[in-house]
C-alpha positions as protocol buffer text, in pm:
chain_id: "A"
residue {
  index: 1
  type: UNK
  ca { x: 195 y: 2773 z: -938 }
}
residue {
  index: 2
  type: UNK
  ca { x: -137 y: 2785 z: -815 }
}
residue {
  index: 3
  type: UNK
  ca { x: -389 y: 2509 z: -868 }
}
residue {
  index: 4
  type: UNK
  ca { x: -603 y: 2628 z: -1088 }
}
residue {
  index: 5
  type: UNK
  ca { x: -303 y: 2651 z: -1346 }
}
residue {
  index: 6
  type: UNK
  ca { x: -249 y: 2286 z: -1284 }
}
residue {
  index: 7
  type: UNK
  ca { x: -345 y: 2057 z: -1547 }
}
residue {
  index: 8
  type: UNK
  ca { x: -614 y: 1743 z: -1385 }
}
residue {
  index: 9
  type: UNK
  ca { x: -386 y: 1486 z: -1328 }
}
residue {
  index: 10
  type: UNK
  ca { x: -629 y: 1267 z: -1496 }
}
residue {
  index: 11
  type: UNK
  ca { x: -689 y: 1340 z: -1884 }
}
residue {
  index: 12
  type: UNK
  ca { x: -462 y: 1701 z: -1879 }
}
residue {
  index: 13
  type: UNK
  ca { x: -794 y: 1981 z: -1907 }
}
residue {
  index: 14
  type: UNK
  ca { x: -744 y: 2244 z: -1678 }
}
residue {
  index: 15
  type: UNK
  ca { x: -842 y: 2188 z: -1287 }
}
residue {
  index: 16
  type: UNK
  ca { x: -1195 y: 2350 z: -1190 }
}
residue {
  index: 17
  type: UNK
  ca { x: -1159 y: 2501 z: -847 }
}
residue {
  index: 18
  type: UNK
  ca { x: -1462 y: 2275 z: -716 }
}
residue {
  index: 19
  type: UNK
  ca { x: -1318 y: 1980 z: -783 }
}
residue {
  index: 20
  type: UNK
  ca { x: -1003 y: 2047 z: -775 }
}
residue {
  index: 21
  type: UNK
  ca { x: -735 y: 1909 z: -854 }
}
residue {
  index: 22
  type: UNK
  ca { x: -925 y: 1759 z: -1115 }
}
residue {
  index: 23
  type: UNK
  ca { x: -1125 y: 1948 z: -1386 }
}
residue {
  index: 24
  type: UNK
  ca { x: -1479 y: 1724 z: -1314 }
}
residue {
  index: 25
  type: UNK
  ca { x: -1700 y: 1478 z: -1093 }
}
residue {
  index: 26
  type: UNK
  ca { x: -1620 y: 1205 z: -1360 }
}
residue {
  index: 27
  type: UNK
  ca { x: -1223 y: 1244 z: -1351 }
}
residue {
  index: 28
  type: UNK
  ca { x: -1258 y: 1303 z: -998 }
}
residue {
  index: 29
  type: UNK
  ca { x: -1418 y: 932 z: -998 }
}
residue {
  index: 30
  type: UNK
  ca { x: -1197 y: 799 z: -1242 }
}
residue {
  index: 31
  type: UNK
  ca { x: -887 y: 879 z: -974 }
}
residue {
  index: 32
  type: UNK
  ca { x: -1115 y: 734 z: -647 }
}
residue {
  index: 33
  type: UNK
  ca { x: -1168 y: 394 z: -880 }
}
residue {
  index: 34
  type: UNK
  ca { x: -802 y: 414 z: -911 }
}
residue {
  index: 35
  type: UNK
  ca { x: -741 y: 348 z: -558 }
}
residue {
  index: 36
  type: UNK
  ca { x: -1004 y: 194 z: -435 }
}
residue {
  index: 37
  type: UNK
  ca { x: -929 y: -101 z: -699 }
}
residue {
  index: 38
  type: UNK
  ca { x: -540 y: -105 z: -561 }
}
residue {
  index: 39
  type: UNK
  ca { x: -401 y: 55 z: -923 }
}
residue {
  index: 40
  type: UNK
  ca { x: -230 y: 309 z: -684 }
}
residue {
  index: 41
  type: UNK
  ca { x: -86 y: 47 z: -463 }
}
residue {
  index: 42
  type: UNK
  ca { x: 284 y: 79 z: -356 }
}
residue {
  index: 43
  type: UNK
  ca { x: 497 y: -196 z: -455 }
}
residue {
  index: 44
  type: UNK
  ca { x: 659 y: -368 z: -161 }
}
residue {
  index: 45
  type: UNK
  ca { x: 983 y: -522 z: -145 }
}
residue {
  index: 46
  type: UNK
  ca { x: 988 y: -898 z: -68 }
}
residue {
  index: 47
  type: UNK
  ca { x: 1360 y: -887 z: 79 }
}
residue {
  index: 48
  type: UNK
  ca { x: 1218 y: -652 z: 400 }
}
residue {
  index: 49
  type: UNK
  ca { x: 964 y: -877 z: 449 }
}
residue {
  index: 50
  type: UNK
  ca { x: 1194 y: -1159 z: 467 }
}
residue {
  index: 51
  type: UNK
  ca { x: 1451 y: -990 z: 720 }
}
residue {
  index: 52
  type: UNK
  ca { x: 1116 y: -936 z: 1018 }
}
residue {
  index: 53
  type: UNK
  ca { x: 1098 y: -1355 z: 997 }
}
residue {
  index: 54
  type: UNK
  ca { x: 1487 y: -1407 z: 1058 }
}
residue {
  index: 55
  type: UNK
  ca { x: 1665 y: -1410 z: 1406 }
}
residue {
  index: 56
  type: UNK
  ca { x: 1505 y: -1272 z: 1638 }
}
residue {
  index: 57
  type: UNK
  ca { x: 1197 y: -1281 z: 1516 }
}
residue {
  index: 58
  type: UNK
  ca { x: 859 y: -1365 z: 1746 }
}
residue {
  index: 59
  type: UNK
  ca { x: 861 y: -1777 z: 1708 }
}
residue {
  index: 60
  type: UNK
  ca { x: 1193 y: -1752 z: 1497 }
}
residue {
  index: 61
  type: UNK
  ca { x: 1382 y: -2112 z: 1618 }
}
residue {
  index: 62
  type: UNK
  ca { x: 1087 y: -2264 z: 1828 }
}
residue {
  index: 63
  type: UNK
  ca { x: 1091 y: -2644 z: 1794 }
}
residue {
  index: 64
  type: UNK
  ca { x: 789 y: -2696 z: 1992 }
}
residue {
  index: 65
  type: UNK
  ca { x: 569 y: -2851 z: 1711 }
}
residue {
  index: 66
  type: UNK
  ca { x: 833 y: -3116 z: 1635 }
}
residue {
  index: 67
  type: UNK
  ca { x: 871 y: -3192 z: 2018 }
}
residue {
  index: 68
  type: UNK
  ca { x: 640 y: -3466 z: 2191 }
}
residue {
  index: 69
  type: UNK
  ca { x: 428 y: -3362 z: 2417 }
}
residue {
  index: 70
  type: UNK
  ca { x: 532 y: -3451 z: 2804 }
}
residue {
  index: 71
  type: UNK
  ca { x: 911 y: -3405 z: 2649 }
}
residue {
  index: 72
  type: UNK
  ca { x: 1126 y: -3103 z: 2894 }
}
residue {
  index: 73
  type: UNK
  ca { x: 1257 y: -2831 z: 2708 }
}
residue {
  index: 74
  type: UNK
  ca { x: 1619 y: -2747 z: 2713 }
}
């Protein structure tokens, strides 16, 4: 299929070669708005995020805030 046969991904017109893949400057705006205000933004998973901060992880365990100062480490 080439890409003029494809429909603009934004309102369904045909794609115009120069400004392709969408059919005009104003779609072509319409899709840049899109992601520049985070409407294309991939959703994220808390759960992964979660796992990085378990064991293991940089400062994961470390007591030091609830130790005095002076006190040795064991």
């Amino acid at each position: 299929m080439s890409a003029a046969a494809r429909p603009c991904p934004i309102c369904g017109q045909p794609a115009d070669p120069a400004h392709r893949p969408f059919c005009s400057p104003r779609c072509r705006n319409v899709d840049l708005h899109r992601w520049l205000s985070g409407a294309y933004a991939i959703p994220s998973r808390e759960e992964e995020e979660d796992e990085e901060d378990g064991p293991g992880a940089a400062g994961a365990g470390s007591d030091e805030s609830e130790d005095e100062p002076g006190t040795p480490r064991h």
